[in-house]
Structure formats: C-alpha cells, structure tokens
Backbone of each chain as ProteinMPNN parsed JSONL, in Angstrom:
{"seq_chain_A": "XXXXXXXXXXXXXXXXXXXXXXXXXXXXXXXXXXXXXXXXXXXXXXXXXXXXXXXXXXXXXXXXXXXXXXXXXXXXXXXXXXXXXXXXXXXXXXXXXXXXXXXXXXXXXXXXXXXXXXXXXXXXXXXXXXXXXXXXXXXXXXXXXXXX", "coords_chain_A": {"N_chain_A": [[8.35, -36.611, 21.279], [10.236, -35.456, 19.665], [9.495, -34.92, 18.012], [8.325, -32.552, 18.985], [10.589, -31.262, 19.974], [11.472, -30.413, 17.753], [9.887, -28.409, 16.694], [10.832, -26.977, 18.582], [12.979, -25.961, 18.088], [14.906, -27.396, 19.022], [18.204, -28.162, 18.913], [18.664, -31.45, 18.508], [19.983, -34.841, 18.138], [19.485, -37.4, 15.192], [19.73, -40.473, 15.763], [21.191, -43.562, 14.937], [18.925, -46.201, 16.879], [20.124, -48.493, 17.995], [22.883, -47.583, 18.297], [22.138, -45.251, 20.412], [20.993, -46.527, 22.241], [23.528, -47.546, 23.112], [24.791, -45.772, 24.001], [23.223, -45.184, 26.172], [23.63, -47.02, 27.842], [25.69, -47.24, 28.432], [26.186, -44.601, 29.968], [24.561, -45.031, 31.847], [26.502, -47.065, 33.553], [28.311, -45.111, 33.91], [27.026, -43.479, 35.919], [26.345, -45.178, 37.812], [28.872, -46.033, 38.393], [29.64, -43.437, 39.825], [27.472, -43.004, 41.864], [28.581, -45.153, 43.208], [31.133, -44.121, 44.456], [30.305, -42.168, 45.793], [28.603, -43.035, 47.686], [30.334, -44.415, 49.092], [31.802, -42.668, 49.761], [30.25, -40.314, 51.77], [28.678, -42.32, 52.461], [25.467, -41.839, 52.241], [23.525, -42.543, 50.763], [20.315, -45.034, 49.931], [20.761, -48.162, 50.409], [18.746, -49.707, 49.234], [18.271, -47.756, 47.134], [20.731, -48.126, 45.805], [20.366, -50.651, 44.946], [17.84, -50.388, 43.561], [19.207, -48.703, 41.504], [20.69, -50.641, 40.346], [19.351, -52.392, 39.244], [18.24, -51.403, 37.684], [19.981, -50.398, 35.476], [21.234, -53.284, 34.861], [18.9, -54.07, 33.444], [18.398, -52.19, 31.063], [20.869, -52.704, 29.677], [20.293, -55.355, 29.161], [18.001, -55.089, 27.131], [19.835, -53.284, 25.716], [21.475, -54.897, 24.408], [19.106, -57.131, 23.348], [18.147, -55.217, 21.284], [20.566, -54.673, 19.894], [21.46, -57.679, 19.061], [18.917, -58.176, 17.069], [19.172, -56.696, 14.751], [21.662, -57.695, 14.273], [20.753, -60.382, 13.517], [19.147, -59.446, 11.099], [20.843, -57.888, 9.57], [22.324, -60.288, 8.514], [20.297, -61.989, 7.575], [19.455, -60.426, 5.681], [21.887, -60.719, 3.881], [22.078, -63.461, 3.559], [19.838, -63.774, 1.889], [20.985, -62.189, -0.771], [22.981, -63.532, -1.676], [21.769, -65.934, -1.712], [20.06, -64.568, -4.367], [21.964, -63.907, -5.689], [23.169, -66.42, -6.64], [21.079, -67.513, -7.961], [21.078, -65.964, -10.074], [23.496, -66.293, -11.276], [23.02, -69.195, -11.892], [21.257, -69.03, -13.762], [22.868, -67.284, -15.716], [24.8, -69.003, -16.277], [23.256, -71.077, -17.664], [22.204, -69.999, -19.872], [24.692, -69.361, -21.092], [25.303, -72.273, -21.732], [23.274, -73.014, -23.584], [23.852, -70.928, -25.555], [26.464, -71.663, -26.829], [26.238, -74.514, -27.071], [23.926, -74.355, -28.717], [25.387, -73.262, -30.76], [27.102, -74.958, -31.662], [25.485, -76.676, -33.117], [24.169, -78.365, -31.018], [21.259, -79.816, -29.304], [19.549, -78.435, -26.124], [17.187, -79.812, -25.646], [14.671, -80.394, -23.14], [14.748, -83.845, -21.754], [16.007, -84.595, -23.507], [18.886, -86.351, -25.322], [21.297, -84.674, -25.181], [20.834, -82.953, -22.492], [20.877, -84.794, -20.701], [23.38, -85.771, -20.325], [24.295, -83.272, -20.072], [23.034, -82.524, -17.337], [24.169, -84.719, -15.841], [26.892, -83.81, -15.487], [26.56, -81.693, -13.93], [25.367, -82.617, -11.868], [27.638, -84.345, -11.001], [29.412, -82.261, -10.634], [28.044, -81.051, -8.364], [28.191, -82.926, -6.394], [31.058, -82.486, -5.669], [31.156, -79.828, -4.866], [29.952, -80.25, -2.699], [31.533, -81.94, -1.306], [33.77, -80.516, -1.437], [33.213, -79.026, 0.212], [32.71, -79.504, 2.939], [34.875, -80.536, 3.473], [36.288, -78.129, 4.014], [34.628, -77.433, 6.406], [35.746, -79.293, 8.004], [38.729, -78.666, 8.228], [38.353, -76.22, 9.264], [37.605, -76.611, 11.519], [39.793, -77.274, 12.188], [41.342, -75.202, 12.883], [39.882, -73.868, 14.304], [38.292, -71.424, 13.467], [35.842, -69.499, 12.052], [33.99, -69.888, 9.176]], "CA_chain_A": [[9.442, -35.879, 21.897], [11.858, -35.405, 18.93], [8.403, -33.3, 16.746], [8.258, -30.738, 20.384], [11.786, -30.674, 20.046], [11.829, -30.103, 16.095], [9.021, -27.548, 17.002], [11.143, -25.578, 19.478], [13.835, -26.011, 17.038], [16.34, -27.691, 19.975], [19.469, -29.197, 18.469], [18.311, -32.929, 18.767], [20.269, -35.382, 17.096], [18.527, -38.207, 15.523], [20.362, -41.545, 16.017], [20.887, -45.007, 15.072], [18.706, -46.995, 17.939], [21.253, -49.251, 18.55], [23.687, -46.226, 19.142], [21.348, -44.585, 20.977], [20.917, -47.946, 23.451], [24.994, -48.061, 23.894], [25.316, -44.631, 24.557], [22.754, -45.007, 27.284], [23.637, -48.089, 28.973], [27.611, -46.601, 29.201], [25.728, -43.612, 30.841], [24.503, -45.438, 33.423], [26.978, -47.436, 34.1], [29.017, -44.165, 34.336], [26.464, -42.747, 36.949], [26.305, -46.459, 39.209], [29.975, -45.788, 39.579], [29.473, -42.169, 40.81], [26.871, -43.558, 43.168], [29.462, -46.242, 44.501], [31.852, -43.226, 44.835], [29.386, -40.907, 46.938], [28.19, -44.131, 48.919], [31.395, -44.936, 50.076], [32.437, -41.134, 50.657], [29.249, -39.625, 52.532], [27.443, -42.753, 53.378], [24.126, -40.869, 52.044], [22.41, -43.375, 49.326], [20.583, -45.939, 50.542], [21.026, -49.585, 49.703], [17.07, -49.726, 48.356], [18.27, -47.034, 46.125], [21.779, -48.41, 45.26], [19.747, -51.96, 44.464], [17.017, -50.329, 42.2], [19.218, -48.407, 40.242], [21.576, -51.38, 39.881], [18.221, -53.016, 38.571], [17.507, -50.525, 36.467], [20.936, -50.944, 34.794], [20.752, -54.862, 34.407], [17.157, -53.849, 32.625], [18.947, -51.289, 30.319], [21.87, -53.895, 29.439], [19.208, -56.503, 28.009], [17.522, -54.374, 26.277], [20.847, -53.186, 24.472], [22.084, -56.851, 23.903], [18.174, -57.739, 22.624], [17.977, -54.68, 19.679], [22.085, -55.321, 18.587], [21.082, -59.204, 18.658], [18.15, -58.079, 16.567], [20.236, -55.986, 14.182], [22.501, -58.58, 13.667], [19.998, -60.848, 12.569], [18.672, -58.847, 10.12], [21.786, -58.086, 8.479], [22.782, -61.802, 8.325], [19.097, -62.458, 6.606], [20.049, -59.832, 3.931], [23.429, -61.102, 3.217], [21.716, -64.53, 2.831], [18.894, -63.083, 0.37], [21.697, -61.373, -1.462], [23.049, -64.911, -1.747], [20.401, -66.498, -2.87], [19.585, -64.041, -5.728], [23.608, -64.461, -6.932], [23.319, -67.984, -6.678], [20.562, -68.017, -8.973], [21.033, -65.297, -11.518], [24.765, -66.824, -11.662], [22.762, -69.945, -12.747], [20.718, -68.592, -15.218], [24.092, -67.264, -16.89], [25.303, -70.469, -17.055], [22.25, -72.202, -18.277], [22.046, -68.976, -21.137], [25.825, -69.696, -22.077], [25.332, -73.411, -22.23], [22.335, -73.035, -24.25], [24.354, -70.56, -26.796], [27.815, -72.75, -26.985], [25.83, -76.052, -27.634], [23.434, -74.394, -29.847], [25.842, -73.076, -31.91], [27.791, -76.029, -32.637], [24.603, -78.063, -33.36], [23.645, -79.776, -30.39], [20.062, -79.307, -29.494], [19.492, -79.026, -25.194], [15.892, -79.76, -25.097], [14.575, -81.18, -21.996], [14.722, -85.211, -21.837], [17.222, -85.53, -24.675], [20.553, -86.962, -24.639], [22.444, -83.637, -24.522], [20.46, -82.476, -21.37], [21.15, -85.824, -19.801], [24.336, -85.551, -20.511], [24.681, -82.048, -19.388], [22.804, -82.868, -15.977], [25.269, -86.108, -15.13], [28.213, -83.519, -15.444], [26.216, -81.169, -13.417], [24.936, -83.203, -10.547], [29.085, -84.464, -10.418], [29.845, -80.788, -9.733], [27.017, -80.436, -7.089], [28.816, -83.454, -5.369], [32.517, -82.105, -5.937], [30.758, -79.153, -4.097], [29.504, -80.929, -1.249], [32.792, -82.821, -0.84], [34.983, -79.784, -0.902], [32.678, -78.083, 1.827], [33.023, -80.767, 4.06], [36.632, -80.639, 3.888], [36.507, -76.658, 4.771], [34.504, -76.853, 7.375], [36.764, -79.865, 9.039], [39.889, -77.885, 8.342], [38.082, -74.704, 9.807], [37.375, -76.748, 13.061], [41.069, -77.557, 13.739], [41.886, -73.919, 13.127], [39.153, -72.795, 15.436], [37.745, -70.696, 12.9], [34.635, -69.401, 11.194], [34.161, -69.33, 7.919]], "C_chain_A": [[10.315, -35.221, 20.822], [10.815, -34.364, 17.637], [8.608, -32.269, 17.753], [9.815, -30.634, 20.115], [12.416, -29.82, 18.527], [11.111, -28.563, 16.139], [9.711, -26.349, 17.934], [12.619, -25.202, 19.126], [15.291, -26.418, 18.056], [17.254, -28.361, 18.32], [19.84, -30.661, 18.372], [19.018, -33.847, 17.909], [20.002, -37.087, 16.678], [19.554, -39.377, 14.827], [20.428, -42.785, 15.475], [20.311, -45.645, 16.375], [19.222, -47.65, 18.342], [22.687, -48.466, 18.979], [23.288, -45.781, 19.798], [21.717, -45.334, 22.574], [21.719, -48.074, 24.24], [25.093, -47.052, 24.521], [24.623, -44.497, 25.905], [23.049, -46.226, 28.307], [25.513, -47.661, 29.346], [26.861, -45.315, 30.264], [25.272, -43.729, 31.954], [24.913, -46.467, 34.304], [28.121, -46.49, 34.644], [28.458, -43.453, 35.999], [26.862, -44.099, 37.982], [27.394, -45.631, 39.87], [30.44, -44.28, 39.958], [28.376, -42.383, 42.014], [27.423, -44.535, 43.988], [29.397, -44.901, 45.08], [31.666, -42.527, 46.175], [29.293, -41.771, 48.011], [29.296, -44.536, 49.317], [32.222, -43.558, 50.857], [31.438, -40.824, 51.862], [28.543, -40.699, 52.749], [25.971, -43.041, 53.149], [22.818, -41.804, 51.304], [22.276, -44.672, 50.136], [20.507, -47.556, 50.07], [19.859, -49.916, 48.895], [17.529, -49.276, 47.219], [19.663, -47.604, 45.24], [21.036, -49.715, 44.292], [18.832, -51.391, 43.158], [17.862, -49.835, 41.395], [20.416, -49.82, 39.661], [20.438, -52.382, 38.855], [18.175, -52.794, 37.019], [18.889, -50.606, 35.445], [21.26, -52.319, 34.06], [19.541, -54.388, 33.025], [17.87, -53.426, 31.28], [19.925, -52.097, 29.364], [21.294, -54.825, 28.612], [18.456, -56.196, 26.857], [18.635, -53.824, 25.166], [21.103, -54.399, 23.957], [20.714, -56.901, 22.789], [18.079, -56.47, 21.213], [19.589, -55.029, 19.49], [21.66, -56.638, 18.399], [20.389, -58.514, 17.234], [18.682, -57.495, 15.121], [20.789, -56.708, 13.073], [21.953, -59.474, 12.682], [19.749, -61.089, 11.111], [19.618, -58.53, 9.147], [22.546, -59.449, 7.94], [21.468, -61.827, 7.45], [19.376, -61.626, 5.22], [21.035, -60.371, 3.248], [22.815, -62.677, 2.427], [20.786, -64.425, 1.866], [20.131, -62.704, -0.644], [22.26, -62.796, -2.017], [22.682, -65.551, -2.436], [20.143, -66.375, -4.079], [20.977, -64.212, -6.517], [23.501, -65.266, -7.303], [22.265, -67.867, -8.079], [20.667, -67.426, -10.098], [22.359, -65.861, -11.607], [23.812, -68.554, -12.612], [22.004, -69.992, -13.61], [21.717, -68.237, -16.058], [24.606, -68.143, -17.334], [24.688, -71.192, -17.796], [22.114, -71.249, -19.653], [23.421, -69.528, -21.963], [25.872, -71.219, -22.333], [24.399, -73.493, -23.431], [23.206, -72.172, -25.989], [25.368, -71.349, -27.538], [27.075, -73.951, -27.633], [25.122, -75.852, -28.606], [24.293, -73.981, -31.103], [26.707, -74.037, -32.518], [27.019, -77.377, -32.734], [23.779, -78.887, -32.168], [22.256, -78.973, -29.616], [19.696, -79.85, -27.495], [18.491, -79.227, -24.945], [15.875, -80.717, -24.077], [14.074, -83.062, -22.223], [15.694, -85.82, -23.32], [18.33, -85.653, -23.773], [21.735, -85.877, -24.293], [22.251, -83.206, -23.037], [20.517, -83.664, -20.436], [22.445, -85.856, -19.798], [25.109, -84.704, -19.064], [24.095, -82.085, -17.516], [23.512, -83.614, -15.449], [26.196, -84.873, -14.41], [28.26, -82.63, -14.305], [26.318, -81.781, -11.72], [26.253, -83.66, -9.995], [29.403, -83.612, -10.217], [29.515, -80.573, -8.746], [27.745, -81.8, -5.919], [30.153, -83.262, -4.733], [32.189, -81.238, -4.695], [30.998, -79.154, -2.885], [30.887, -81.281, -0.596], [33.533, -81.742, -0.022], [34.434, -78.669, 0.301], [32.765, -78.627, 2.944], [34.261, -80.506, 4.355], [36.552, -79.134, 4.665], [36.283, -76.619, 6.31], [34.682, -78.309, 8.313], [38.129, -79.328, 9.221], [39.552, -76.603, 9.687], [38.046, -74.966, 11.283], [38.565, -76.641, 13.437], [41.393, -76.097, 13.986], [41.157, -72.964, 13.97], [38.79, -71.693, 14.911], [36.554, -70.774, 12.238], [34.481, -68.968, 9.774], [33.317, -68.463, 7.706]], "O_chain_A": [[11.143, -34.399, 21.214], [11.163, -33.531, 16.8], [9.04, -31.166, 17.417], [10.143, -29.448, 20.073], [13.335, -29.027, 18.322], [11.723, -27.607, 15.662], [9.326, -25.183, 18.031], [13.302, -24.36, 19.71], [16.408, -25.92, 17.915], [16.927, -28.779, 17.21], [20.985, -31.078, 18.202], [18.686, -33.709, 16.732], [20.211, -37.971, 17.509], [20.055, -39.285, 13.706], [19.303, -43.274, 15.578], [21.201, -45.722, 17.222], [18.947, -47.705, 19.54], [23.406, -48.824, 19.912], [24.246, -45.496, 20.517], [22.349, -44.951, 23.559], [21.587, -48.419, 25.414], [25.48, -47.158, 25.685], [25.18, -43.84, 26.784], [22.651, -46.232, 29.472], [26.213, -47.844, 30.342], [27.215, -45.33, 31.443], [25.38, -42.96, 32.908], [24.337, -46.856, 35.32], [28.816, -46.838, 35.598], [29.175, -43.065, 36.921], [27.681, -43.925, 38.884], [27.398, -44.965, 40.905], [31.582, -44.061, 40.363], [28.586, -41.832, 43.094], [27.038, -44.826, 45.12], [28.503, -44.405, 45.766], [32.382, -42.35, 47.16], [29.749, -41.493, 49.12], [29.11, -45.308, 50.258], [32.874, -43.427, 51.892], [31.862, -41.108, 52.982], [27.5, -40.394, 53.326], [25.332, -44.001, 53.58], [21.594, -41.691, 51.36], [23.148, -45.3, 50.737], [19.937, -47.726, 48.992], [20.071, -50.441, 47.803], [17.409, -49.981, 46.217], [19.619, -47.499, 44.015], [21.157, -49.721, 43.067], [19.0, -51.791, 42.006], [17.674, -50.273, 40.261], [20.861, -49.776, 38.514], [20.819, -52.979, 37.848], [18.12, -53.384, 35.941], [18.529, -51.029, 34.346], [21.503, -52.4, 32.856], [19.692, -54.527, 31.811], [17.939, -54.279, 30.395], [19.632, -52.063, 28.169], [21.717, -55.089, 27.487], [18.309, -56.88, 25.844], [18.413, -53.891, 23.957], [20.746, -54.676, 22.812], [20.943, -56.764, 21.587], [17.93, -56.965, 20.096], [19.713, -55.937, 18.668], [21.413, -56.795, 17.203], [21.162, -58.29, 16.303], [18.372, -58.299, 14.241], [20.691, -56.654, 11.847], [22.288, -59.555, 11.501], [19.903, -62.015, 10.315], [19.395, -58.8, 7.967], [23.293, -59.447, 6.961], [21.783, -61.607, 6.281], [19.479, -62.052, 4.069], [20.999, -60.472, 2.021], [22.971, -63.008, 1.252], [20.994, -65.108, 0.863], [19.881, -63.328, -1.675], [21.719, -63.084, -3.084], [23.038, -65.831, -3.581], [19.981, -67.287, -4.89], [21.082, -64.566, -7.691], [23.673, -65.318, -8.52], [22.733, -68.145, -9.184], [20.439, -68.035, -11.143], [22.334, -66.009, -12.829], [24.059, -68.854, -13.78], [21.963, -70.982, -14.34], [21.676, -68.734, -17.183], [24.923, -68.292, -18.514], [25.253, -71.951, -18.584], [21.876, -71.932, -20.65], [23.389, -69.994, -23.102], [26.587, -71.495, -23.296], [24.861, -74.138, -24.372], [23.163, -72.642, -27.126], [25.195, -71.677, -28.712], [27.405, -74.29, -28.77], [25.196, -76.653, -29.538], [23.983, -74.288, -32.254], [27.032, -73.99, -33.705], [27.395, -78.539, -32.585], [22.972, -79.798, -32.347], [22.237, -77.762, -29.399], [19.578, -81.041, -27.209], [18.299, -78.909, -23.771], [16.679, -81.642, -23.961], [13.06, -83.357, -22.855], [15.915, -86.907, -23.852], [18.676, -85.414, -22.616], [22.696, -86.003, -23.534], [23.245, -83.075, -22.323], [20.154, -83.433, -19.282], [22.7, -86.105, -18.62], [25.764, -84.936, -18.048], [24.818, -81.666, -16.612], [23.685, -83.305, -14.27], [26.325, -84.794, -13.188], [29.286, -82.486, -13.639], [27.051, -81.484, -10.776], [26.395, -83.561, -8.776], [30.068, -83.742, -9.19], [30.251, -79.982, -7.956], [27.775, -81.572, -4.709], [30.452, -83.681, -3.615], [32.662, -81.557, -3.605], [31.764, -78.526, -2.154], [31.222, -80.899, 0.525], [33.854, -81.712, 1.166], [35.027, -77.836, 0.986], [32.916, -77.961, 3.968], [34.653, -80.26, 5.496], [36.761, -79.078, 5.877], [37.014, -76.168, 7.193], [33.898, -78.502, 9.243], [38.693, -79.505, 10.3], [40.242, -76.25, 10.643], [38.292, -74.133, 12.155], [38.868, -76.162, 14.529], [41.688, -75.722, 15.12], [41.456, -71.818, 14.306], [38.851, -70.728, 15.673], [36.124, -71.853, 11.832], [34.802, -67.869, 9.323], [33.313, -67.855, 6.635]]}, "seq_chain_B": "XXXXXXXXXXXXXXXXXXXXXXXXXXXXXXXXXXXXXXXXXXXXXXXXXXXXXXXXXXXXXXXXXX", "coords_chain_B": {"N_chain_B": [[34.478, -71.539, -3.361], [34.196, -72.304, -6.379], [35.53, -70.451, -9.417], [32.907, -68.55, -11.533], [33.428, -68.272, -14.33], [35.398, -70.178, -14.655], [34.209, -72.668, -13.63], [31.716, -72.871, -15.805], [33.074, -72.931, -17.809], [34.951, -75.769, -17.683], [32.452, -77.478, -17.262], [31.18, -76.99, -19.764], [33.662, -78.401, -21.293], [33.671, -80.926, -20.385], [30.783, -81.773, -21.254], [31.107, -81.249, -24.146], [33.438, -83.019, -24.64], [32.202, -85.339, -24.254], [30.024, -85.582, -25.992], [31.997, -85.983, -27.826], [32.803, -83.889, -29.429], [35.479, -82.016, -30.406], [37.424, -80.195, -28.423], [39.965, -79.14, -27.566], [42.618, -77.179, -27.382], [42.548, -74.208, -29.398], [41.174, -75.319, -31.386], [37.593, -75.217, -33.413], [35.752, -75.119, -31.541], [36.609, -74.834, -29.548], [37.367, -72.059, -29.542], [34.487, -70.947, -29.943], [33.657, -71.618, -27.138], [35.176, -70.151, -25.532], [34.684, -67.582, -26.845], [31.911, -67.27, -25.503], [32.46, -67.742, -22.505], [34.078, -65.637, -22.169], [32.772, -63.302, -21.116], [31.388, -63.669, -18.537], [33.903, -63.872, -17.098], [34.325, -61.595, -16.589], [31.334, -60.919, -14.515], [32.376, -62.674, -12.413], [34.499, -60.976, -11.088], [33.033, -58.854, -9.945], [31.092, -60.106, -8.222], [30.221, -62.609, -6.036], [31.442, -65.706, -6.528], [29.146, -68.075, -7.013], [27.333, -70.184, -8.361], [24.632, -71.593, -8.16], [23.629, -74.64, -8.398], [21.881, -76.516, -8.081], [19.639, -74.992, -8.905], [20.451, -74.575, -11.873], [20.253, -76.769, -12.457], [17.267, -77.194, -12.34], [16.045, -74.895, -14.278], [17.556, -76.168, -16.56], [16.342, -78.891, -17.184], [13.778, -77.602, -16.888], [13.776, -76.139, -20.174], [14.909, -74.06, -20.016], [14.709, -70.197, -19.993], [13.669, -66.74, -20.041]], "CA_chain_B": [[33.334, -72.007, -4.176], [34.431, -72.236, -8.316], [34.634, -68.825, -10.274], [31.74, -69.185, -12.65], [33.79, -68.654, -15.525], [36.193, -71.4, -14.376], [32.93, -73.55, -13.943], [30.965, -73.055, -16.925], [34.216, -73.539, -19.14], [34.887, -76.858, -17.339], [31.112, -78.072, -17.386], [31.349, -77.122, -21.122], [34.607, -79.005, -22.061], [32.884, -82.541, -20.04], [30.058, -82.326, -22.182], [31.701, -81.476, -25.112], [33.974, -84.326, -24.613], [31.147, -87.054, -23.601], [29.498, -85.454, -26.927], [32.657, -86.443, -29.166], [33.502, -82.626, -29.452], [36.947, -81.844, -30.234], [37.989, -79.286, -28.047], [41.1, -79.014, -27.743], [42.745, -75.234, -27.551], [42.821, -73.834, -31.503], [39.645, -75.83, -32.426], [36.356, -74.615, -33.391], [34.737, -75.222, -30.544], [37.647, -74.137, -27.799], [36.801, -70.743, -29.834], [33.037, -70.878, -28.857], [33.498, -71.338, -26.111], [36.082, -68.783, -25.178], [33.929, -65.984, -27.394], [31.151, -67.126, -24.638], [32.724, -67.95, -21.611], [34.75, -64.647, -21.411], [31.829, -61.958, -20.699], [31.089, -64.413, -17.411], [34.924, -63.399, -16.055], [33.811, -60.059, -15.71], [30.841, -61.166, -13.848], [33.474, -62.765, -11.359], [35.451, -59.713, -10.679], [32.345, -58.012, -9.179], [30.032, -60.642, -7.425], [30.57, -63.908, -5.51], [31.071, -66.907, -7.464], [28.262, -69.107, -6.182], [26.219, -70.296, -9.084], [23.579, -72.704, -7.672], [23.714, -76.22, -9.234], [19.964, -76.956, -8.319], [18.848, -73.548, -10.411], [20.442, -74.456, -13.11], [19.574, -78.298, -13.233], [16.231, -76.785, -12.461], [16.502, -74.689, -15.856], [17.82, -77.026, -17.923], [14.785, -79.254, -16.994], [12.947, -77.089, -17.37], [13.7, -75.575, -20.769], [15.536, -72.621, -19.893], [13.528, -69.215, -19.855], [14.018, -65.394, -20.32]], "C_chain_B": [[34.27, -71.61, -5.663], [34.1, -71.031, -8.916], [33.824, -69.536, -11.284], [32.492, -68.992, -13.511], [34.535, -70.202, -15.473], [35.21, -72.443, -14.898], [32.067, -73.741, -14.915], [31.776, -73.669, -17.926], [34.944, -75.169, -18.592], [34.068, -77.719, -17.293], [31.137, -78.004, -18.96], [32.243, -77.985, -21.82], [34.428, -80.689, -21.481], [32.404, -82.621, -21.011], [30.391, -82.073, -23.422], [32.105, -82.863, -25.66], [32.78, -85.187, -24.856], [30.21, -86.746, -25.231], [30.506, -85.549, -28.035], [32.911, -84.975, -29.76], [34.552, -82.083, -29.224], [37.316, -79.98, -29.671], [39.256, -78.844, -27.491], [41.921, -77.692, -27.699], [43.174, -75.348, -28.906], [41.186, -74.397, -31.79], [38.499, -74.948, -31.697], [35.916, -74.267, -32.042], [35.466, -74.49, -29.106], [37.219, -72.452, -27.929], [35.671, -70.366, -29.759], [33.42, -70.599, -27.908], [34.518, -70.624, -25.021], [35.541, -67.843, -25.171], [32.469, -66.077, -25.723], [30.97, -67.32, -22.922], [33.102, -66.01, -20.819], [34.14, -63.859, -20.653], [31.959, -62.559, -18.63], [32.515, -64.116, -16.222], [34.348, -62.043, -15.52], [33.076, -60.106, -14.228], [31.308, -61.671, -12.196], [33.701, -61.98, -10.652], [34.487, -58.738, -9.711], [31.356, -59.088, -8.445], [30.628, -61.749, -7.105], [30.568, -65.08, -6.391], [30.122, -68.334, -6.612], [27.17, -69.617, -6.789], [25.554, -71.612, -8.67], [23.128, -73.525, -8.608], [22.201, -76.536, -9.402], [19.49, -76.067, -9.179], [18.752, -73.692, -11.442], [20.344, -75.781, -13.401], [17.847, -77.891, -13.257], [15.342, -76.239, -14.286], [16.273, -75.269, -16.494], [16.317, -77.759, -18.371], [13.876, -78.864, -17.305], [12.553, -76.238, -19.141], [14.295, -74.528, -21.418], [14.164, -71.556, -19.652], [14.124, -68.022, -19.76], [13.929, -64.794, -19.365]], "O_chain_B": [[34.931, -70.576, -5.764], [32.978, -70.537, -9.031], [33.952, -70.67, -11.745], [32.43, -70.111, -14.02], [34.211, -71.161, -16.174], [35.195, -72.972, -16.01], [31.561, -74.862, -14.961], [31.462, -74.582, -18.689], [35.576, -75.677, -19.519], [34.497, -78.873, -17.269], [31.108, -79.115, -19.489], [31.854, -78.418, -22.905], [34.994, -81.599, -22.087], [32.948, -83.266, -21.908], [29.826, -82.91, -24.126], [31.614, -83.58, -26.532], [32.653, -85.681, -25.976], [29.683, -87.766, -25.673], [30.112, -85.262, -29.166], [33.351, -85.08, -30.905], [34.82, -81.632, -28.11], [37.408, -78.95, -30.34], [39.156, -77.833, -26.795], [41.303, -76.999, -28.507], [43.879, -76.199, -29.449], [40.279, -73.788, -32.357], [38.311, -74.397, -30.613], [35.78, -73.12, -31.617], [35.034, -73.903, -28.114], [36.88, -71.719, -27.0], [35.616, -69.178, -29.442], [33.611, -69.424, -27.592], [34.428, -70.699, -23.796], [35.502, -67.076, -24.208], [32.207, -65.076, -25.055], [29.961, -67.17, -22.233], [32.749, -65.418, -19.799], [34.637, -63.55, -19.57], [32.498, -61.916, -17.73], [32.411, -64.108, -14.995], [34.045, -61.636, -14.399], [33.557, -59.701, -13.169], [30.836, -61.263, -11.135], [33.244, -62.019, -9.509], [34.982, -57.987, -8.871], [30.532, -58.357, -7.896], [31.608, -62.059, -7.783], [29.522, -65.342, -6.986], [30.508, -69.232, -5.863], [26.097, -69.654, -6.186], [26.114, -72.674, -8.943], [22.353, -73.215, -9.513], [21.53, -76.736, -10.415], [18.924, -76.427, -10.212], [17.811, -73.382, -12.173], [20.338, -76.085, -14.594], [17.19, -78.308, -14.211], [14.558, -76.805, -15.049], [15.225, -75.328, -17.137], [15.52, -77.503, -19.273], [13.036, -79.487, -17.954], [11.424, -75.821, -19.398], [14.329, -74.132, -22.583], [13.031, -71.87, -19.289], [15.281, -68.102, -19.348], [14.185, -63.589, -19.366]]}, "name": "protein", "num_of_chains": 2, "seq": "XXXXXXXXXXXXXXXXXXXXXXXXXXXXXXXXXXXXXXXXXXXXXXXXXXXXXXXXXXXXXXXXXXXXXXXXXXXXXXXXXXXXXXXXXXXXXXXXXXXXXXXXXXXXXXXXXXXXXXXXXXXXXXXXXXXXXXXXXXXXXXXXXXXXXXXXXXXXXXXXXXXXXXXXXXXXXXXXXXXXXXXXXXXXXXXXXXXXXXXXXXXXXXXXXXXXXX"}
C-alpha cells in the first residue's frame, strides 16, 4: 500500500506503529459515538450493526494495548542491557585502577595471593553493604508508594 | 548506588590500611591514589554509577585482562 502510494506519489505519511494504532483506535471510538448520535436521532442503524462495530472497536483496543505493551518491553530490555554493559565496564575500571595504585606502590595482585584476598574480603563487604542498602530502599519506597 | 570514584577510593584506602599502608591525606600513597582515582570522577558525571562487584571479583580472580 505505502510502494502504490509512493508510486502515485500521494502524500502518505509514514508513522510510528504504535502512533499509527492510537490514532486509529481514537478514530473509531470517534465514529461509535457518531453512530450512538444517529441511532438515537433517526433510529436507522441496527443493533447487529451497532454490536459488530462495537466489536470491532474492543478488537482494535487490544491490539493497541498488545504493540505499546510490546514497545514497552523492549525499551525496558535495552535500558537493562545498557546496564549491564555500565556495570561491567565500570568494573573493569576499577579492577585497571586497583591494579595500577597497588602496583605502583609495590604490592603484587596476582590471583590467590594475600593482596587479592585481601582485596576480595573488602570487596565482597561492599557487595553486602550493597545488598543491605537496597533492601532498605525498596522498604522505604513501599511506605511511600513509590517506584523506584 | 556509590559513585565509582567514591568507591574505588574507599575500596583502595581498606586495603591499603589492612596492607599497613599509610594513607593518610599528604602521604605517598593518598597521592596515588588521588593521581588515579580522579580520571574515574569524570566517568561519574556522564554514566550511572553501578560498577558490578561480581565483575570485578570475577577479574581480580581471574587476573585482570585488556
């Protein structure tokens, strides 16, 4: 539809699908209530027809809800990738500047010595500090009825 | 969550300590690890501070790596 229209050079304008979706499910909830309107002026439409297109609206409605759901998703899964990759190149910087700091004033972090046991204790007490103070957030966050 | 500079320069001045490393502000070592802490504020200022504890016990464990 949108190549015959490129082809006959209409004015077509090409959309976000999830804009697309809203703009059509307001459109026919705009028409229903011009088909109350008529059906309560003239009478004319008949309840078969009032019922399917009220159908056909419902239909339209789910279908918007299921691509924004979908949407949403997807930008939540990026944000948490994005996440992810901070999280870890942040701990490669740290593990680079520990590695320069300790080597330069002598101390040697190879794996299973005493500096790297050391340096893991102090570690793994951060990763519980962590834990702790997330806990607390997200009991604070309940009384306030918020999301973090 | 802990700015990573905050965190690295607090993980640094433990094991310092627990390694008998006088750090102290003025000494040697407070100056290390100042000259190598600072770059890491920057890092702050533009990205989330959320450096993942398992990664970098991972790391260590492991060696480090480029």
């Amino acid at each position: 539809m949108l190549w015959e229209a490129q082809q006959k050079q209409e004015p077509i304008e090409v959309r976000d699908p999830g804009d697309a979706l809203l703009a059509a499910a307001e459109m026919a909830d705009e028409l229903m209530q011009r088909l109350r309107i008529e059906l309560n002026k003239d009478g004319k439409l008949s309840p078969s027809l009032l019922s399917a297109i009220g159908e056909w609206l419902d239909r339209s409605s789910k279908l918007n809800k299921t691509v924004l759901d979908a949407r949403l998703d997807e930008r939540t899964a990026r944000i948490d990738e994005r996440n992810v990759r901070i999280s870890n190149l942040q701990a490669k910087q740290l593990d680079d500047v520990l590695r320069r700091i300790l080597g330069e004033l002598g101390h040697d972090l190879a794996p299973g010595g005493p500096v790297a046991e050391v340096v893991g204790r102090h570690l793994r007490a951060m990763g519980e500090e962590d834990l702790r103070l997330r806990s607390g957030l997200r009991r604070s966050d309940v009384v306030r009825g918020e999301l973090v | 969550m802990t700015d990573l500079a905050v965190r690295a320069e607090q993980l640094l001045r433990a094991v310092l300590t627990d390694l008998e490393v006088d750090v102290t502000p003025g000494s040697p070592a407070a100056e290390v690890i100042e000259r190598h802490v600072a770059p890491l504020r920057l890092v702050s200022l533009f990205e989330e501070p959320s450096a993942d504890l398992a990664s970098l016990i991972r790391l260590l464990e492991g060696g480090g790596g480029s």
